[in-house]
N, C-alpha and C positions, 0 to 999 in steps of 0.2 A: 361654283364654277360657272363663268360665264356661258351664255348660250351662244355666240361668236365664236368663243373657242372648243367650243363643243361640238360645230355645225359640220361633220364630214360628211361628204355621200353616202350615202348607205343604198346598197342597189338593192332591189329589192327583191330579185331572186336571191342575190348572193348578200352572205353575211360572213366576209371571209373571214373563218378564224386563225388568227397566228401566233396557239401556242408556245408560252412559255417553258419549255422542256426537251431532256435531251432526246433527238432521235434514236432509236432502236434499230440497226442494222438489219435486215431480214434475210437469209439463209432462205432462196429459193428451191421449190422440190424440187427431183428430176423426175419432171414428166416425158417421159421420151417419146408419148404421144400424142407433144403440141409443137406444132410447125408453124410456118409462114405458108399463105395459100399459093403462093408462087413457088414454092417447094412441091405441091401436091402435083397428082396427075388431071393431066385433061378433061380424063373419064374415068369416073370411080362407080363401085358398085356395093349398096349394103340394104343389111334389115332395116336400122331406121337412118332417117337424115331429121338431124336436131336444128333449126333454122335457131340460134341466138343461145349461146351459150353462157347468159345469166344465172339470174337469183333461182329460179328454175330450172333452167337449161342444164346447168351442171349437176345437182343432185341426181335428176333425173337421168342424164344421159352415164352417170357413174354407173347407177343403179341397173339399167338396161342392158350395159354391158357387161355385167355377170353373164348376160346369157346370148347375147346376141352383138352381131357386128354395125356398130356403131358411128356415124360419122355427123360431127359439131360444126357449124360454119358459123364463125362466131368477126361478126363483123371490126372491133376493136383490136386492144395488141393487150398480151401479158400485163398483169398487175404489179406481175415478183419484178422488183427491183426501182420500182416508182417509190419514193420516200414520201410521196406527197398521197399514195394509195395507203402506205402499209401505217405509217404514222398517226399517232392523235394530236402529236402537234403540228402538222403542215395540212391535214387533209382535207380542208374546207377547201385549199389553192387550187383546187383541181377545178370547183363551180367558175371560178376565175379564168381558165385555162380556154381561150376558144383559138388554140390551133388544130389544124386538122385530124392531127392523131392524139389529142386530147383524151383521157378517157370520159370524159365530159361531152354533151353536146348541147349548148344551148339552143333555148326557143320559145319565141314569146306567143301566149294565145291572141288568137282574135280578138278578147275580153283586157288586152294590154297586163296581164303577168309576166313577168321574167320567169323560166324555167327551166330543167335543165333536163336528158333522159342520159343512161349512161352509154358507153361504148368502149367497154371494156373486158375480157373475161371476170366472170364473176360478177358481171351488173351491178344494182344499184348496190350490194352490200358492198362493194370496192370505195365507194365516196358519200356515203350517208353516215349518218350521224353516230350510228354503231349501236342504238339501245333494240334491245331484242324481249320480246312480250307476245305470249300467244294468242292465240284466236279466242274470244270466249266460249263458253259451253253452246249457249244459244246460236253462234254466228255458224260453227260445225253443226249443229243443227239445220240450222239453214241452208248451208250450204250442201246437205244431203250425204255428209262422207258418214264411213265406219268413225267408230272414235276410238276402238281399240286400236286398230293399222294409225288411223291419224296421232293418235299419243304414241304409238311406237316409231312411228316417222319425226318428230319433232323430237324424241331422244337419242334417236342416229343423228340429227341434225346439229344437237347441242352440245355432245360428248365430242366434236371438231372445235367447232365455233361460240359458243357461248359459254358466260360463265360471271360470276356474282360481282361487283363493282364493290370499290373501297370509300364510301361516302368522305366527300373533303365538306369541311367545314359550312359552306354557301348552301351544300344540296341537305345537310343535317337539318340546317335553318330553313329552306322550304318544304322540308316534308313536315316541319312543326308548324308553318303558316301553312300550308294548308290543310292541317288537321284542323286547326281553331280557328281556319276560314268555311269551315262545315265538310272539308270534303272527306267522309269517315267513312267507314272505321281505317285504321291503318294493320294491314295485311303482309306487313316485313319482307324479307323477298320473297319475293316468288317469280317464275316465270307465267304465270296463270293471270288472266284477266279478270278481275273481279273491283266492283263497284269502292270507290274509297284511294285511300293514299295505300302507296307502295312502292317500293323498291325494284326497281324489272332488272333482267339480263342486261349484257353489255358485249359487243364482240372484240372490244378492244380487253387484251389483257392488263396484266399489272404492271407491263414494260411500257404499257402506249402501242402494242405491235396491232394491231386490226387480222383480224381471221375473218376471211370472204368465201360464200358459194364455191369461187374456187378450188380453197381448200380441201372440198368434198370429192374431189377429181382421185384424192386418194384412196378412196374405196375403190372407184374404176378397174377393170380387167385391163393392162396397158396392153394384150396382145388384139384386145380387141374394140379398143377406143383409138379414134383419129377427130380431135382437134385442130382445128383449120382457123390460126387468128389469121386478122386483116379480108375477110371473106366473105365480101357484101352480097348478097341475096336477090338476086334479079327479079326472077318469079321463079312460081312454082309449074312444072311442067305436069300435063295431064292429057290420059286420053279414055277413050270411051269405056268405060269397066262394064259396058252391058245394064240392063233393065233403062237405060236412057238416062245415067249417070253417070258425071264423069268421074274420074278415077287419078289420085295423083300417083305418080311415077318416076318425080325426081325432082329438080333444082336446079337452075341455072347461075352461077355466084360467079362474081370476080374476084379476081386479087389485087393487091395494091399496085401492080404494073399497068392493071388492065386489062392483064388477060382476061379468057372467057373460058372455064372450067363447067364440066357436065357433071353432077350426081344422079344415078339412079339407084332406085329400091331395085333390089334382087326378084327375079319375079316365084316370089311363094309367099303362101296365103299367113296375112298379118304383116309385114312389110308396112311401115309406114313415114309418110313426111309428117314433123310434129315440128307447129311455130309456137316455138318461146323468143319471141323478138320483142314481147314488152309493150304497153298499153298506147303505143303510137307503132311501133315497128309491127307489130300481129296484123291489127286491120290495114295497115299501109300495104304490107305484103299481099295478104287475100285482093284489095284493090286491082295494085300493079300485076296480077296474075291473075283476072277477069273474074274472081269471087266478089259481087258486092254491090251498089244500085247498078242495075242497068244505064239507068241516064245518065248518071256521072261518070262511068268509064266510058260509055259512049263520045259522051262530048271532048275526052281526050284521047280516043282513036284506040281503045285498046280493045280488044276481040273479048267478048260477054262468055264466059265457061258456065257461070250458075249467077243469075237474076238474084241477089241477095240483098234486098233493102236495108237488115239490121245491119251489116256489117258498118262499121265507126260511128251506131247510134250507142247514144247513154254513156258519153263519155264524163266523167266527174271530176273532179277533184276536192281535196278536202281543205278547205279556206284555213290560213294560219294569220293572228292577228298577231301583234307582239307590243312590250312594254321593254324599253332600254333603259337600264341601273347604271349608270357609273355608283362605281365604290370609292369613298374616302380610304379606302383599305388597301393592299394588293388582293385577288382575290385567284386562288388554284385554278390550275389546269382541271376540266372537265368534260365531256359531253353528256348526254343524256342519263340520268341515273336515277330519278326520281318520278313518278304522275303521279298526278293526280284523275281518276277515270269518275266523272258524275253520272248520274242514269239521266239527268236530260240532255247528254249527248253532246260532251264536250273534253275534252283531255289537256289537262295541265302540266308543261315539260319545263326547261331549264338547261343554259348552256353558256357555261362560263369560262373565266382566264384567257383574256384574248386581248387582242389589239385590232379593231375594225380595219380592212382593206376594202378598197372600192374600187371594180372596175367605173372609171366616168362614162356613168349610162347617160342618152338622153331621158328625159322627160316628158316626151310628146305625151299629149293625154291623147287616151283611148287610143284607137285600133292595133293592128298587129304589126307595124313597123318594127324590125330589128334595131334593138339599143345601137347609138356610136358608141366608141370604145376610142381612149386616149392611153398611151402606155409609155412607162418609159421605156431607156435605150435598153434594158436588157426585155424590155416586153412584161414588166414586173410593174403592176401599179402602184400610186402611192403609198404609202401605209400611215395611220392616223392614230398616232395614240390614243388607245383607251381600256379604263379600268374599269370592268366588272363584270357585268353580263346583262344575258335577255329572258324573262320569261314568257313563254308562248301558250298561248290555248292554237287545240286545233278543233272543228268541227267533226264529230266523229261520223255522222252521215247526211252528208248535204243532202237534199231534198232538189237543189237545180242541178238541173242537168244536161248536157250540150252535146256536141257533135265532130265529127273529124273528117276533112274530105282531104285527096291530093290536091295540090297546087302543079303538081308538072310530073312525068314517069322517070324521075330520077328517084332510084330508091336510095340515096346518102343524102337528099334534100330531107328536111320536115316537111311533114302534111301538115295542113291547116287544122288548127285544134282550139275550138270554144266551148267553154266553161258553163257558162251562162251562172258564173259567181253572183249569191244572192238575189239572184233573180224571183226565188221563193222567200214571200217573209219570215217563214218559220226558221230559213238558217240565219237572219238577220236578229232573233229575238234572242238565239240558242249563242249565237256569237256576244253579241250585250251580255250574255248570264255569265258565258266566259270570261268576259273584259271586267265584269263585277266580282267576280271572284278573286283573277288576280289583284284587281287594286286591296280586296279586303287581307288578301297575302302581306301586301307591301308594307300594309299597315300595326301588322304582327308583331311584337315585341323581337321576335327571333331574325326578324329581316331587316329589323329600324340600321342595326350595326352597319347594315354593306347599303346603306343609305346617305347623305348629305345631309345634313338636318336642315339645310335650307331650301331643300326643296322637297314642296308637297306634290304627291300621287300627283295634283292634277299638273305637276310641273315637268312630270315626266312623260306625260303623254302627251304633251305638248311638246317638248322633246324631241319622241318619239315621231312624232306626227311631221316636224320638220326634216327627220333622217332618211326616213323612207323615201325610196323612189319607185316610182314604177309607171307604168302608161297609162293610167287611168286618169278618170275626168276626176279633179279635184274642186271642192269643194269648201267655201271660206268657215265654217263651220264643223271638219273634220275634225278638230283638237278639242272638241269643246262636247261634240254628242257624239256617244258611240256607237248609235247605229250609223253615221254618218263616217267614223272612225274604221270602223268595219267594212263596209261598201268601198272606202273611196281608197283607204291603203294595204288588202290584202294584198298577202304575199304566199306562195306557195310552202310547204309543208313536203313537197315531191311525192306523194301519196297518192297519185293521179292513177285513174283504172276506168274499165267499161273497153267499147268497141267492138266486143267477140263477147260477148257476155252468154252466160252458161240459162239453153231456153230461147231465145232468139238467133243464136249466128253457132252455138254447140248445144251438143245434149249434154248429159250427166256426166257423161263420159268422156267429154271435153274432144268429141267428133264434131267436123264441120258437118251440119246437118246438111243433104243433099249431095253432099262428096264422099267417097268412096275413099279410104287411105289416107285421111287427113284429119289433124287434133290440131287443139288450143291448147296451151297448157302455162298459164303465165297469168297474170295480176290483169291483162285484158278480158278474162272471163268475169272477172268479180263483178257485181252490181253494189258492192260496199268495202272499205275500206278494212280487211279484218284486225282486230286487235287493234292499240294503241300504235302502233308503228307497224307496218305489214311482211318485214323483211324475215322474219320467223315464219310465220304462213307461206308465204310462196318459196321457201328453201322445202318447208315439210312436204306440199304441196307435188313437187319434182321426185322428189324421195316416193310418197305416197303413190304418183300416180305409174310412175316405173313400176313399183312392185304389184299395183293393181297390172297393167300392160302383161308384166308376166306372169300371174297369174290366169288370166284371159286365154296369152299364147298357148302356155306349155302346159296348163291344168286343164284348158277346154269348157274353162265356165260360161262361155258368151261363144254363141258360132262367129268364127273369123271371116270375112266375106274379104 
């Protein structure tokens, strides 16, 4: 195939895929306690207010409300009845989607990546990839939990939403290349992280249908859960709690009319505001409501509550590089089904049966200018024929690390968010060891089939190198060396975390240290990206930290202040 005709855009946050397959109708629950926030009252009053009801947000605020009255302000709208959320064949469209009620929001770093965070109930599980893989043993270590509560949280989590994938043909033949590309032993499925190939979970079933954090809303008490889509989050309201701390006491959120609606906590001891607003939303909110540097809320007039330097330090992301296959073949309908996990700290995926779509990004190299966007008349971009697929390495813990400040006190703008991608050599060597792997994949008896025989590895990354877009400085040498490959065409992975990180901006206990009444509780605390994909961890994570919360309340293990 000529490379002329091969040459479509390829944006380089989005790699729109458009499944070959029948859509599955989805039969929404009846939640009777999810409204519109212009439905709600002026002024409300409960034990907690849940700022963002995500991948976290929701297990957690189900969990809570076994025992307490609970109120969600969940910035986006409903999932149920989006064919582009509930589908595996349309649900990449969504990364495509930048109208305002999108569940999607795009946003490009200061480092020139495309990216995207969600805005939807249900977070990012609503529009990711769908593979589900847990923490490993070591990262729960790390991170300081029980493991007995964390294993029983993650199988409340899985008996909803997760469940074993039907290997098609493409993902059969990569987990053979990368057994006899070294990456051993092969460990069959399991939802468990452990070093070698294997098989992970999947939250899409055997219809194609997608099951989201959402879903978990089904455990919820409905007499004593309120759900508030379209209910953007102003700041957080606080006053003196005494000992010369301040103390939060409610929320100030709007609705999509614009009104201005009041939450307050009830006043009795344990009452709290908890942000799950997501590794830009968490530290944006503590910002816009005076949690965070001094000198930087200063300089945009906003009143200092608690002098907090870490808040939007150690922001990460984890670099994904990729190699594009056309097949001589037709090749299945799939998302994620297969890794590969190496111990020096890289992860090998796969995502096939597609037809590229591109929104037309520019290409400005380097800074954080917003992509244009060309569309047609229904607002639907081109679409580009093509057969096969992509395999990705991703970095499983960058070593650089960045930063996030506001740009202006609109909380539905993006804050400024830099990467500082490869800025340390060691994720530049770890990224090459990834790049060298897959090419030894490609080259695998089992993957020769959904190849061209006239084109060699290094034709495809040259290929590759031509498809990618993004705002980085390029360089005439990107197709040819891959640490140059690496640097000049990453693309995000959406794996992105830090800002509130657990030890600098919360304790153990995911409390804003120095505030009185206020948690973290979301993919913002992490200082590492857990397991091969993260969206298993931060479901278990809301589960676990609910039933720790009520533990705390109602058993009296920790004095309540």
């Amino acid at each position: 195939m000529e490379l002329a005709r091969q040459k479509f855009l390829f944006a380089a946050s989005v790699f729109v895929l458009c499944f070959r397959s029948f859509c599955h109708a989805e039969k929404p629950p009846s939640y009777t306690f999810v409204k519109h926030a212009a439905d709600g009252p002026t002024v409300s009053y409960h034990d907690y207010i849940i700022v963002g009801g995500g991948t976290a947000g929701c297990p957690l605020a189900a969990t809570l409300s076994r025992s307490f009255d609970v109120l969600v302000l969940e910035r986006g709208g409903s999932p149920y009845g989006n064919s582009n959320i509930s589908n595996l064949a349309t649900f990449v469209r969504n990364l495509a989607d930048l109208t305002p009620t999108s569940p999607t929001q795009r946003f490009v770093s200061e480092d020139g990546v495309i990216n995207a965070r969600a805005r939807v109930l249900g977070g990012g599980t609503c529009i990711n990839a769908g593979f589900y893989s847990r923490a490993s043993a070591r990262e729960v270590r790390e991170m300081g939990w029980d493991v007995e509560l964390v294993n029983r949280s993650y199988r409340w989590v899985e008996e909803e939403v997760a469940s074993e994938p039907q290997l098609i043909q493409w993902t059969s033949a990569l987990k053979e290349g990368l057994l006899h590309a070294g990456v051993t032993p092969y460990n069959g499925f399991t939802y468990d992280h452990l070093y070698g190939t294997k098989i992970g979970g999947t939250t899409f079933d055997r219809h194609g249908h997608r099951h989201t954090a959402a879903d978990l809303l089904k455990y919820a008490d409905p007499n004593r859960l309120t759900v508030l889509l379209r209910a953007t989050a102003q700041r957080i309201l606080f006053r003196d709690g005494g000992r010369q701390r301040p103390r939060a006491s409610g929320v100030v959120y709007k609705d999509e009319k614009g009104n201005v609606h009041e939450a307050y906590l009830k006043d009795c001891p344990g009452s709290e505001v908890i942000v799950s607003a997501g590794a830009l939303g968490s530290p944006q909110l503590l910002m816009l409501s005076g949690v965070g540097p001094a000198d930087h809320l200063g300089s945009l007039g906003i009143e200092v509550v608690l002098d907090q330097p870490m808040v939007g330090q150690g922001m990460s992301d984890n670099p994904m590089s990729l190699i594009v296959i056309p097949s001589p073949q037709p090749v299945e309908i799939t998302s994620v089904q297969v890794v590969g996990i190496a111990p020096s700290g890289y992860y090998v995926e796969s995502l096939t049966g597609l037809n590229l779509r591109a929104d037309l990004l520019g290409a400005s190299s380097g800074g954080g200018a917003e992509p244009s966007r060309a569309s047609s008349e229904q607002g639907n971009e081109e679409i580009y024929p093509f057969q096969g697929g992509l395999i990705v390495e991703k970095l499983a813990r960058p070593l650089s690390r960045g930063h996030l400040h506001l740009k202006n006190l609109n909380p539905e703008d993006n804050p400024a968010v830099t990467f500082n991608y490869f800025v340390e050599p060691e994720d530049v060597r770890t990224c090459v060891e990834g790049m060298e792997t897959i090419k030894r994949v490609l080259e695998t008896k089992e993957m020769s089939e959904f190849r061209n025989s006239n084109q060699s590895v290094e034709d495809l990354i040259t290929l590759s190198a031509s498809l990618i877009v993004n705002n980085r400085t390029r360089h005439d040498d990107d197709s040819t060396s891959l640490e140059q490959y690496c640097k000049d065409l990453t693309m995000t992975i959406w794996h992105y975390h830090g800002g509130c990180q657990v030890g600098q901006v919360v304790d153990h206990d995911y409390r804003v240290l120095g505030v009185d009444a206020l948690r973290v509780i979301d993919g913002s605390t992490f200082t590492f990206s857990p397991g091969t994909n993260p969206q298993a961890t931060v479901m278990m994570l809301g589960r676990y930290m609910g039933v720790q919360i009520q533990k705390q309340r109602l058993v009296g293990d920790v004095e309540i202040m």
